[in-house]
N, C-alpha and C positions, 0 to 999 in steps of 0.2 A: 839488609837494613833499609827502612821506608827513610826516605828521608823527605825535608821541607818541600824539595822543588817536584818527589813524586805526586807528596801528595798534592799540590797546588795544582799539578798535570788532572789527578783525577777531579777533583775540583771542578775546575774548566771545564773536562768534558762532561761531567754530569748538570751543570749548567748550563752546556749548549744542549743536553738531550733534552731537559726539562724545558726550554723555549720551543725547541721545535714542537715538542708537544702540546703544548701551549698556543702555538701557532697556527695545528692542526685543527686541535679542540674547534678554535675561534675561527677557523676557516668552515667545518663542518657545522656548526651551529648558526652559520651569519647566511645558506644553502638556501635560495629560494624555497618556498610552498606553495607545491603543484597540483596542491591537492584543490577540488573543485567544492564550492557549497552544494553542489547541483546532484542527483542521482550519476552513479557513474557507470552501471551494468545493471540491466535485465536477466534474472538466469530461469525466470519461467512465467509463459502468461498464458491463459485457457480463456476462451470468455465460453460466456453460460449462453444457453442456447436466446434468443432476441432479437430485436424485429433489426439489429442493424447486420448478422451475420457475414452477409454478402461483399459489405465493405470493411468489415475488421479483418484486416490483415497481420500474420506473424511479425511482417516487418515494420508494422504499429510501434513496437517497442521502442523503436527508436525516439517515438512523439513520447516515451517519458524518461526521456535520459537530456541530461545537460537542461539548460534554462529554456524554458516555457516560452510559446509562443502560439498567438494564433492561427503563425501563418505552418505550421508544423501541425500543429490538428490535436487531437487525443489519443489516450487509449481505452476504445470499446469493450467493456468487463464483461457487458451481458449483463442475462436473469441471474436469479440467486446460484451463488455459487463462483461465477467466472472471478478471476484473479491474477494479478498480477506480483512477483515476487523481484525486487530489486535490490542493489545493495548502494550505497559511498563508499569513496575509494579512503574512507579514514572511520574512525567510530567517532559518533556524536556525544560528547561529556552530558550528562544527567543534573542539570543542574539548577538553580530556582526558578520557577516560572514555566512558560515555554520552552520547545527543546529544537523545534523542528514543525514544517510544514507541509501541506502535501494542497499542491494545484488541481483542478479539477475545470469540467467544461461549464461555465457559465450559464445559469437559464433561474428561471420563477420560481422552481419547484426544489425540494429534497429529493434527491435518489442515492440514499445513503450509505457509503461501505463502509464496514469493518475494517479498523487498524489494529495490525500484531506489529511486533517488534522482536527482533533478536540482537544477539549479541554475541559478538568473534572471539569469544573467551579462549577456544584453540588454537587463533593465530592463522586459519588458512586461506582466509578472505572466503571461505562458501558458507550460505545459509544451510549448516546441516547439526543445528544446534534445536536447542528449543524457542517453538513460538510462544511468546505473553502478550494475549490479547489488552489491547487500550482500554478501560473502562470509557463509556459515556453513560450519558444520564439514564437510556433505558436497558441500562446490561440488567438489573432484576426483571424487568418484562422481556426478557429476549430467551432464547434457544438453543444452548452450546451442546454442540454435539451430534447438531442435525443435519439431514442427510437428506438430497433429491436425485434420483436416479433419473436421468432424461432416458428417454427410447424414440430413435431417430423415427417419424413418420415415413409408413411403407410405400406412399407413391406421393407426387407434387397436390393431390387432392384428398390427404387426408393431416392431420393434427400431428405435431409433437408433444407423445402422452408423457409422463413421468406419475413418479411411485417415491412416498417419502416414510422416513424413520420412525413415522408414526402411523404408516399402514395404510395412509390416504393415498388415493389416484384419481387423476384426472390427466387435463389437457390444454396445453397452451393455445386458446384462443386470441385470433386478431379480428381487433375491432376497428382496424385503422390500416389501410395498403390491400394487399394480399388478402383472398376470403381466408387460407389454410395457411398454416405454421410450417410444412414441411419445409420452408425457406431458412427457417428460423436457426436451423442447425448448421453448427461452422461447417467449413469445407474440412478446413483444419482437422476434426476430428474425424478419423477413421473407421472407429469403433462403430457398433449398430445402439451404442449406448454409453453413457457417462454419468460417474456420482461426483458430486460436491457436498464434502463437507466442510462444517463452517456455524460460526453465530447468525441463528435470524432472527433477524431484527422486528418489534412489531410493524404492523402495513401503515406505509407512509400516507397513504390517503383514504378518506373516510369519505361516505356519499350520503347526502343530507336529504332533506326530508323530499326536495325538488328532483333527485337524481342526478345533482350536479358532482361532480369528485370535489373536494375539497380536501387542502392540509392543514391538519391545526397546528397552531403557532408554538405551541407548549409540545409535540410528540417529540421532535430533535433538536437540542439547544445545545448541544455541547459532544464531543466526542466522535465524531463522523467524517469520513472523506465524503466529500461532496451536497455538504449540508448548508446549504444557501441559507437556510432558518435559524444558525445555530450563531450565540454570541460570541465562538471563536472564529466566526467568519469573518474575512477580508473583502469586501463586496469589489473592493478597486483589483486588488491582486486575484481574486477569484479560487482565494486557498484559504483553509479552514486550520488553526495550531493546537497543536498537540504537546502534552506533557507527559516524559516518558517515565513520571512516578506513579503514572496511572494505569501502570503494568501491571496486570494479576495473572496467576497461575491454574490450572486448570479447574480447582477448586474455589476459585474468587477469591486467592490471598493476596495479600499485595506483596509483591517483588521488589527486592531493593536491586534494581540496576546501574552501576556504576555508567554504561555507555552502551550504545546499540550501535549496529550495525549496519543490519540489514531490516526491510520494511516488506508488510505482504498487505495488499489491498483488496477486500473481497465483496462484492457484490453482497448486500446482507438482507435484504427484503424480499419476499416471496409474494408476487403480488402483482396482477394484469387489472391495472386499472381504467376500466372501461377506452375510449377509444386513445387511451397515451400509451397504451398495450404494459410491456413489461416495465418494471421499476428497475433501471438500469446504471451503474456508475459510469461516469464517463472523467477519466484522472489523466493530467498532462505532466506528473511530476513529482518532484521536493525538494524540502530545499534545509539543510541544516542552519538555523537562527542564529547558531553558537557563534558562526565564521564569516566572518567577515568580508 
């Protein structure tokens, strides 16, 4: 037979169980956030063959992890193709406006990379989902799909040639340093050869009736790492912002992404402009807007 004082027993204790949890909840919930606005791992960088080869180092990646600084340096992408893939240690929410930033090396000119984005939809923190490239202003004049084969030059006095997805070949000449390009190729890479693919971008600089290079002001206004020209540019932070509704799928649809994750930056110009040699990114970073 139950009687008044069992039940008032069970009572009680289901009362103290519901505070403790209670107690928990609001202990677990009140838990610092360790999480960083900053990039938080590198999981892969190549640069493209470029007159800065000699001094990009693997362990560069460091100069784009955590907060940006000068005295840290960059990371050297290279010619068309070279890239960098990083992630944050949380996803970035999708949401009006701006989403996120990405730092790059200061100077006059555009040398403009491609932004993809992914997203941890699996849960295992790797970038081994699908890339959606960023839209900017010249994704209809651009290239998706295309492909340059470098082939390391055979002694210190002759060229680094390459071959692309549209059957041309030539050769990286410098018109600035070094007569020959044979420099030009990481140490980093092993191979006797390497392909990039990727979006290219049209050529950031045009040569006017004088032979001067010149950039016009109208080629990149929006949607670029390292687009000094473009009106998402921060000229004081030295970072260009991105909106991750600007996502499209390989066929140029637009993506509805709830949050990304991970970021991939790619050298996107195919292009030796006279003595500034290769059109090169040079990126120190990111930084999610969302956090505070």
């Amino acid at each position: 037979m139950v009687t008044k004082n069992t039940i008032s027993i069970v009572i009680g204790k289901l009362s103290l169980f519901l505070i403790i949890i209670c107690y928990m909840t609001s202990c677990s919930s009140s838990e610092p956030d360790t999480s960083t606005a900053y990039i938080s791992q590198v999981f892969e960088y190549v640069y493209g063959p470029g007159q800065q080869a000699t001094i990009a180092k693997k362990t560069d990646i460091a100069n784009f992890i955590g907060e940006p600084s000068t005295s840290k340096g960059c990371l050297h992408l290279g010619g068309f193709g070279g890239y960098v893939i990083a992630g944050f240690d949380h996803d970035i929410i999708n949401d009006d406006g701006v989403d996120f930033e990405i730092f790059a090396l200061k100077g006059d000119v555009p040398e403009p990379g491609v932004v993809y984005v992914m997203s941890d939809t699996n849960g295992d923190g790797k970038p081994n989902e699908t890339w959606y490239e960023l839209k900017g202003n010249q994704y209809k004049n651009s290239k998706r799909n295309y492909w340059v084969r470098y082939y390391k030059a055979v002694d210190d006095s002759t060229n680094v040639t390459w071959l692309d997805s549209k059957g041309n070949r030539g050769e990286l000449v410098s018109e600035l340093g070094s007569k020959y390009t044979a420099g030009w190729w990481w140490p980093a890479t092993k191979t006797d050869s390497i392909t990039f693919t990727g979006t290219r971008l049209p050529d950031a600089f045009d040569k006017n009736s004088n032979g001067a290079w010149i950039v016009p002001n109208d080629r990149f206004t929006w949607g670029y790492a390292k687009n000094v020209t473009g009106k998402d540019y921060d000229s004081t932070l030295g970072a260009n912002s991105f909106d991750i509704s600007n996502a499209v799928d390989s066929l140029g649809k637009v993506v509805e992404l709830p949050s990304i994750r991970f970021i991939k930056v790619q050298t996107g110009v195919f292009q030796r402009a006279g003595w500034l040699n290769e059109v090169s990114t040079e990126v120190m970073g990111a930084k999610d807007l969302r956090k505070e």
